[in-house]
C-alpha angles and dihedrals in degrees: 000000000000118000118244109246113211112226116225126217099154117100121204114239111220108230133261111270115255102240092232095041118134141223077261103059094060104066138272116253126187111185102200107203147086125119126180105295095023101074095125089056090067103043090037088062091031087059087034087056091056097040087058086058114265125154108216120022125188118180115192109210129169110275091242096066101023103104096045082052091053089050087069103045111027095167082070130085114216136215110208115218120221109244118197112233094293087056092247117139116281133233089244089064093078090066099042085053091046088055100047095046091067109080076039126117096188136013125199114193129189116045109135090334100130126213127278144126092273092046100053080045094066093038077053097054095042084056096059092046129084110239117109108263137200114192121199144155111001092004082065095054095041083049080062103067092049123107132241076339102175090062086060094061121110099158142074100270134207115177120192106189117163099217099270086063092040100062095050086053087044107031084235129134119242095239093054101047088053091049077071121005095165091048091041102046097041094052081050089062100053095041083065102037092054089046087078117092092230139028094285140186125299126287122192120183114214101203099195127208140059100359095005111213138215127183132143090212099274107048115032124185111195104208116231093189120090133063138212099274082072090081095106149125107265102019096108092050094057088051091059088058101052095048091046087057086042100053094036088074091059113259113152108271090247093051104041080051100060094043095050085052085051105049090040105050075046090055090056095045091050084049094051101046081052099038109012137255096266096054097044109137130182086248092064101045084062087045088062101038096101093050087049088049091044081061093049103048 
C-alpha cells in the first residue's frame, strides 16, 4: 500500500530578533567547499548563509585557495585545509574539518569542492558526525561513490541534488525522475530514511529545478518562485547557503528547506524583473536576497 504524502503550503517565519541578541544566538555555519578554479562556489553560499541571517559563518576551503575565498567574503572566518602536492585535499583534512565542526550548528559540504579520495573521505566523516549536514554540488557527487551510504548516516541529512545529480545518487534515468519529480523524490527519501538501523535523524531531498521539491518522504512542498534565468553557474550554491543560515537558527530541516526554496526562487524573480531573465547572475540573485527576506517576514 503506498504511503499518503501531506502536502505542505504553509511556509515557517523566522522570529523577531531579542534587542539585546548576539552573533551567537543566530547559528554557527561552516560551508565546506572551494577547489582551484572554484573559488567563487564557497564564498557565493558563505555570503548566502549570512544573508539568510546567521550569526557566525566559517567556510573550510583548501589553503591553496583560502585567501582568494576570504577576498570574497571578508565578514567569514576561514579554516584552511591541508592539499598533498597535486593540491587535492589531504588526508589530514579530515581531521582539521572534524575539529572545526565542532563549535558548528550546521555544516554544508560540496560547493566547488571537486571529487577525489580525500574528498569522499571527508563526505564520509561528516556523515558519521552529529551536526546537522546539506550536501550539495560536488558533496553530492563524492556521496555517490560511497558505498551502502545511508547506513553510514548518523546525522540529520538534506540533500540538494538538480536532476543530473539526482539519477547517479538513485540509478534512475533523468527522464524518469522528471515524469514525476514529487513521486520520485519522495520515494527517494524514504528509501534512505529506512536504510538507517535505527529510527534516525531526519533526511529531506531537495529535488532542484523547475518546481523544486522538497519532501522527507511523508510530507512533500513543490516550490512556485524562480524562473528560467536561474539557470546559472552558482545559483545552487547560493541556495545552500541560504538554507544553511536558515537552518543554523534552528528551523526544522524540512522547514527551513522549503523556505529557503522559496526566498531564493523570489530573489531571482525580484533579479530578473530588474535585470532580466537572460543576465541573471548568481551574484544577483544574493544581491536580492534581503528584499526577498523583507516579503517573507
Amino acid at each position: 500500500m503506498a504511503r499518503r504524502i501531506e502536502r505542505n503550503e504553509e511556509l515557517p517565519r523566522l522570529p523577531r530578533r531579542r534587542r539585546e541578541g548576539h552573533k551567537g544566538d543566530y547559528g554557527r555555519v561552516l560551508i565546506v567547499g572551494g577547489s582551484p578554479g572554484m573559488v567563487g562556489a564557497v564564498s557565493l553560499a558563505a555570503n548566502a548563509a549570512l544573508r539568510a541571517g546567521a550569526g557566525l559563518v566559517t567556510f573550510a576551503a583548501p589553503e591553496t585557495i583560502q585567501q582568494a575565498v576570504a577576498v570574497l567574503c571578508p565578514c567569514a572566518t576561514s579554516v584552511p585545509l591541508a592539499c598533498d602536492r597535486s593540491g587535492r585535499l589531504a588526508r589530514a583534512s579530515v581531521r582539521q574539518l572534524a575539529e572545526a565542526a565542532r563549535g558548528c550548528d550546521v555544516i554544508a559540504v560540496g560547493p566547488g569542492m571537486g571529487q577525489s579520495p580525500g574528498a569522499a573521505d571527508l563526505v564520509r566523516v561528516v556523515l558519521e558526525q552529529e551536526n546537522p549536514v546539506i550536501l550539495d554540488a560536488d558533496g553530492l557527487n563524492n556521496l555517490a561513490a560511497i558505498g551502502h551510504w545511508p547506513g553510514k548516516r548518523r546525522c540529520e541529512l538534506v540533500l540538494t541534488p538538480h536532476p543530473g545529480e539526482f539519477a547517479r545518487l538513485t540509478g534512475r534515468t533523468v527522464q524518469e525522475i522528471q515524469s514525476d519529480r514529487q513521486a520520485a523524490a519522495a520515494a527517494a527519501a524514504r528509501e534512505w530514511s529506512d536504510q538507517v538501523t535505527a529510527k534516525g535523524p531526519a533526511l529531506v531531498c531537495v529535488l532542484k529545478g523547475a518546481g523544486t521539491v522538497v519532501t522527507d518522504g511523508e510530507r512533500v512542498y513543490v516550490n512556485n518562485t524562480g524562473n528560467p534565468g536561474m539557470a546559472t553557474g552558482g545559483s545552487g550554491d547560493v541556495l545552500t547557503g541560504v538554507l544553511a543560515g536558515l537552518r543554523g537558527q534552528g528551523l526544522e530541516a524540512f522547514y527551513a528547506a522549503c523556505l529557503a526554496a522559496r526566498v531564493h526562487g523570489r530573489a531571482g524573480d525580484l533579479a530578473a524583473e530588474r535585470l532580466g531573465e537572460l543576465s541573471v547572475t548568481a551574484s544577483d540573485i544574493l544581491e536580492f536576497l534581503p528584499q526577498a527576506f523583507l516579503e517573507a517576514s
